[in-house]
KOLFI-893367 format. One record per residue: residue in one letter; x, y, z of N, C-alpha, C in turn. Coordinates in steps of 0.2 Angstrom, whole numbers, plus 5000, padded with zeros to 4 digits. Layout:
N
AXYZXYZXYZ...
! end
This chain:
302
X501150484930500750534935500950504942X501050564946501250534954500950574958X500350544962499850574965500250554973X500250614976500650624983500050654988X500250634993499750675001500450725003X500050805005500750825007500250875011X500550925016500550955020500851015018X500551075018500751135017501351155026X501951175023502551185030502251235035X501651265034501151335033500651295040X500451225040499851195039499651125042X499451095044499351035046499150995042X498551015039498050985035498350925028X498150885029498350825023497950815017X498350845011498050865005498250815000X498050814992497950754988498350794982X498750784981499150824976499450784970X499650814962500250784960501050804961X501450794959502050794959502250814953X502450874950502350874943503350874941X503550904943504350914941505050894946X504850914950505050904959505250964959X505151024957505051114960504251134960X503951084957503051114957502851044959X502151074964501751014967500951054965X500451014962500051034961499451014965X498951054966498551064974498051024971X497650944971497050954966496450964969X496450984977495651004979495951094975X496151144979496651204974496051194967X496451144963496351154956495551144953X495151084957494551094955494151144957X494251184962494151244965493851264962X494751284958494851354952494351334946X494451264946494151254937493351214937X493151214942492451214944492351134944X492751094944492551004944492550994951X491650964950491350904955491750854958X492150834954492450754959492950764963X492650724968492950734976493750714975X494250774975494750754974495150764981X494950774986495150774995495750744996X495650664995496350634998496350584992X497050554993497050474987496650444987X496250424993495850384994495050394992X495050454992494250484989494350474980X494950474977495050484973494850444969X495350354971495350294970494450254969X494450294976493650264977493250284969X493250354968493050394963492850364956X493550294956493450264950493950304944X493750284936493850304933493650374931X493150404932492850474930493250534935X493450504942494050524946494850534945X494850484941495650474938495650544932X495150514929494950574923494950644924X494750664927494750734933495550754934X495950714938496550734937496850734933X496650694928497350684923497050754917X496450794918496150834915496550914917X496450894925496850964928497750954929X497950904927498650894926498850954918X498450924914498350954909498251034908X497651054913497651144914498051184919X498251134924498551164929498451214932X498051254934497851334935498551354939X498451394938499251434943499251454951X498551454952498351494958498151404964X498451354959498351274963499251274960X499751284960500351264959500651284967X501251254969501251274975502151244973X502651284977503251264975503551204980X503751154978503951094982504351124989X504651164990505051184994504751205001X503951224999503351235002503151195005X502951115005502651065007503051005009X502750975014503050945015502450845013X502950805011502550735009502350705013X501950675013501650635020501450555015X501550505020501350445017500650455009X500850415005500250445002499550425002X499250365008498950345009499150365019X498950425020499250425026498750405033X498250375031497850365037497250275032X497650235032497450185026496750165029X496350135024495550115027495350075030X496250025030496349965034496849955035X497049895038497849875040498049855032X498749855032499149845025499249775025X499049745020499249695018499949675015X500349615019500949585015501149525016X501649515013501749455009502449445012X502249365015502949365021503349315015X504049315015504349255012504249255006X504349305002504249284993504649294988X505249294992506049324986506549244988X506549214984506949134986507449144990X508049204988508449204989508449214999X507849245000507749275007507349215011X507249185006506949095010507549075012X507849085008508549035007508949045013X509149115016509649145022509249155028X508549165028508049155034508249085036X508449015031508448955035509348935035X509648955032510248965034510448985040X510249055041510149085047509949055053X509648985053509348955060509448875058X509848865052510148795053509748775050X509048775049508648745046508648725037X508248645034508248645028507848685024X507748725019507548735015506948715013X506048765015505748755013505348785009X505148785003504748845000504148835003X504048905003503148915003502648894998X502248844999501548844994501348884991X501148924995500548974993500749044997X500549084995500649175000500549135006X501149175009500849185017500849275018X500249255021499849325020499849345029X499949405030500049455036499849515036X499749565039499449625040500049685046X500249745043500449795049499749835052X499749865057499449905059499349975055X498950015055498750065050499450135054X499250125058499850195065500650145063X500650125060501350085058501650125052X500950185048501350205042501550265045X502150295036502650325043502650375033X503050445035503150485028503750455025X503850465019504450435016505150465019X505050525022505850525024505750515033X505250505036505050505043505550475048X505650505052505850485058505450405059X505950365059505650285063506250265070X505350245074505650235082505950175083X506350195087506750135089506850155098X506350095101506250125107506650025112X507150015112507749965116507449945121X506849985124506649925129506049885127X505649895119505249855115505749795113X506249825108506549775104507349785102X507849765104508449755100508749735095X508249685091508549665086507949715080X508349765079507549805075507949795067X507549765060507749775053507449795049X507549795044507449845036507349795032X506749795027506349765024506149805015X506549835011506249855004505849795004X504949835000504549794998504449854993X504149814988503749854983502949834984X502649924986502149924987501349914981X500949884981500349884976499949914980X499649964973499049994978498349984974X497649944977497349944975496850004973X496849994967496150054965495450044962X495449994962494549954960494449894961X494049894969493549854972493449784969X493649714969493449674968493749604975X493249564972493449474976493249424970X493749394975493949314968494149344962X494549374959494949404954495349374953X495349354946495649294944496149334941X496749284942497449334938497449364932X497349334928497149364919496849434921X496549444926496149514928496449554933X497049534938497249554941497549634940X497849654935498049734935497649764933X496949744933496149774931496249834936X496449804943496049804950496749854954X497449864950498049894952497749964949X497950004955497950064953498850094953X499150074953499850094954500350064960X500950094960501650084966501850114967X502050114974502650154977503150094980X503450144985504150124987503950094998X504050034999503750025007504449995010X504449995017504849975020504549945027X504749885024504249835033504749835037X504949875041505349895048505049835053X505449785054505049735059505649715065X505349715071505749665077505649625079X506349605075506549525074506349475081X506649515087506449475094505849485095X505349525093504649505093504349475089X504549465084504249405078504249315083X504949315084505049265088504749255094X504649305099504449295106503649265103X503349295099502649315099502249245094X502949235091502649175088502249175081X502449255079501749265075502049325072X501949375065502249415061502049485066X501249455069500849545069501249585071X501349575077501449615083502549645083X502849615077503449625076503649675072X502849665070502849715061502449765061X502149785066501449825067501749895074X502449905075502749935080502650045076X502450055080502350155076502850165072X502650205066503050225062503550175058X503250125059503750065054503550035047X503250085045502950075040502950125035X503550165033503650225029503550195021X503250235016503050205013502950295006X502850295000502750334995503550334992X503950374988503650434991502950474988X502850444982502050444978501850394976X501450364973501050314969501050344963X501450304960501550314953500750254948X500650274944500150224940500450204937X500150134936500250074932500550074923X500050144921500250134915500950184914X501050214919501650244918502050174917X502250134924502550084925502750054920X502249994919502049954915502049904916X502549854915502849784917503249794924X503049774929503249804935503549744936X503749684932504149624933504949644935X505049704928505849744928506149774934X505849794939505749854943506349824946X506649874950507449844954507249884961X507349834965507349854972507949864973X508149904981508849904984508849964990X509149964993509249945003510049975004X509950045006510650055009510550085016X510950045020511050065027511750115026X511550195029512350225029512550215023X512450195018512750225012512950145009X512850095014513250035013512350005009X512549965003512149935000511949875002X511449825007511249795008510649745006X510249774999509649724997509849754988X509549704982509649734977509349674975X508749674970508449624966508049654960X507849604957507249634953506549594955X506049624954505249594956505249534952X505549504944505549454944505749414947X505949414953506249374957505749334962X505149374964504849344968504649264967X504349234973504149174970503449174968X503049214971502349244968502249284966X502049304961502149354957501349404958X501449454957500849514958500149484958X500149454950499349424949498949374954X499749314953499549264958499449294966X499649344970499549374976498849404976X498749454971497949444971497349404970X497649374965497049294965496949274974X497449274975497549214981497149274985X497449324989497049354994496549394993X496149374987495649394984494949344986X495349294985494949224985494449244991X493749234990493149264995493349325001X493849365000494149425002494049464999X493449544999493449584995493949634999X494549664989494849704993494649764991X494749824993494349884991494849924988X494549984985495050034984495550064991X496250074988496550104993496750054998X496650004995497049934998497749954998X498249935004498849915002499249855002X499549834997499849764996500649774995X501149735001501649745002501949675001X502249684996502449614991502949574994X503449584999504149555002504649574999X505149555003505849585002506349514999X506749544997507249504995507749485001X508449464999509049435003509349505005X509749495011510149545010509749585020X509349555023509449575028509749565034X509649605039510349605043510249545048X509649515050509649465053510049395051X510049395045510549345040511049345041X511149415044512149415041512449365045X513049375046513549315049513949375053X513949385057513649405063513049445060X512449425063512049485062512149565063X511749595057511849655060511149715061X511149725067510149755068510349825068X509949865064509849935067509949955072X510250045072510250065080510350125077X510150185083510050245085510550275077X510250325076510650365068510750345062X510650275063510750235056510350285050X510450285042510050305039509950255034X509050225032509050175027508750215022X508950225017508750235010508550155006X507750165004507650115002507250144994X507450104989507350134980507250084978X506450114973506450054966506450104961X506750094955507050114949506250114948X506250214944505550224941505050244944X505150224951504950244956505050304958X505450294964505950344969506150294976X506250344980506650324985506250354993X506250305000506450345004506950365008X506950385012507750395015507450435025X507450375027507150375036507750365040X507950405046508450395050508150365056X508350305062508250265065508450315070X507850335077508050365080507750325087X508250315092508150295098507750335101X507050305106506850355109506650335118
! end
């Protein structure tokens, strides 16, 4: 099941949909309309909240699909699918070895693993549609990069969540991209402010659920700039794995529904290369995880 936020091409308004074929998008405030169900189906986020009896409601009108709530994909346009989050995103800085490994290559330095999550936040104005335009404005930052992370998205409320219980508390994935500058990382001394720049944070193209998924250890990330292939792992690679990143910033932290958790990236970005190499104006990054989907955002100077 892939629940999407999308925009009638007709219309401004941001709507709570599935994705059923990629030529039919189904409307679900539309559909309970039609088929008289109570649950607040408005946004993802109403949904999430809604719980299990909310899940249930869609997975009910997936099933009846009225016709007078189908709407043809051609029609609509996708918007983040968490397009206005309830907080800042949470991520996960430094958790693919390989990408500890070339960050300290990259500056001469010895190799050191991380302990524990190192944990950071973007700004909520940072999220961006899966194929959105991402700014790139030269007198903020010149050194701007690309980031595939595999996004988690929380769907039932809890703190101190012990790992063994961790996918209790997952409501599904999608596909994110931590667009960060790199010279403001460094000026600032600190991740916020390099990672938190507008529209750097494209992210869906839907949230697929867990049970579809399943073992999301298998999942393969991968990163093309222009066509040229740049990042390519699997999620078993991290060094913290899913459960453990909940425990940890769960620990006397409640997270709620419609949490986002952006897990890290792998090796393979351009600040590492030898010569580096930063985005600029036209570039196009397609970022995919298998079973997922993909986005596809062009860098545009402004």
């Amino acid at each position: 099941m892939k629940l999407i936020s999308f925009a009638r091409r007709d219309g401004n308004d941001a709507r709570a949909g599935l994705w059923l074929d990629g030529e039919l998008v189904l409307d679900l405030a539309a559909a309970a309309h039609a088929t008289g169900e109570r649950a607040d189906l408005s946004s993802i986020v109403e949904i999430l909240r809604g719980g299990a009896a909310a899940i249930t409601a869609v997975r009910r009108l997936l099933g009846e699909a009225p016709a007078q709530a189908l709407l043809p994909a051609r029609e609509v346009a996708l918007l983040a699918p968490l397009p206005r989050p309830v907080r800042n995103i949470y991520c996960v800085g430094r958790n693919y070895l390989d990408h500890v490994k070339e960050g300290y290559q990259a500056t001469g330095k010895d190799v050191e693993l991380p302990e524990v999550p190192q944990f950071f936040t973007k700004a909520t104005h940072a999220v961006n549609a899966p194929d959105g335009d991402v700014r790139l404005d030269p007198r903020v930052t010149r050194r701007f990069d690309y980031e595939v992370e595999l996004a988690v998205i929380i769907g039932a409320s809890g703190r101190d969540i012990p790992k063994e219980r961790a996918f209790d508390h997952v409501y599904g994935y999608a596909v994110a991209n931590d667009f960060t500058a790199r010279d403001l990382q460094r000026r600032h001394q600190q991740w916020f402010k390099g990672k938190s720049l507008d529209t750097t944070f494209p992210f869906g193209p839907w949230i697929v659920d867990r049970e579809e998924i399943g073992d999301p250890s298998n999942l393969e990330l991968s990163l093309t700039v222009n066509g040229e292939e740049r990042q390519r792992v699997t999620v078993d690679r991290m060094i913290f794995d899913i459960p453990t990143l909940i425990a940890s910033l769960s620990a006397g932290l409640t997270l709620e529904a419609g949490d986002i958790i952006s897990t890290g990236t792998p090796a393979g970005v351009g600040f590492a290369m030898d010569p580096p190499r930063y985005l600029k104006g036209g570039d196009v990054v397609v970022s995919t995880i298998d079973r997922i989907g993909s986005l596809r955002n062009r860098i545009v100077e402004v």
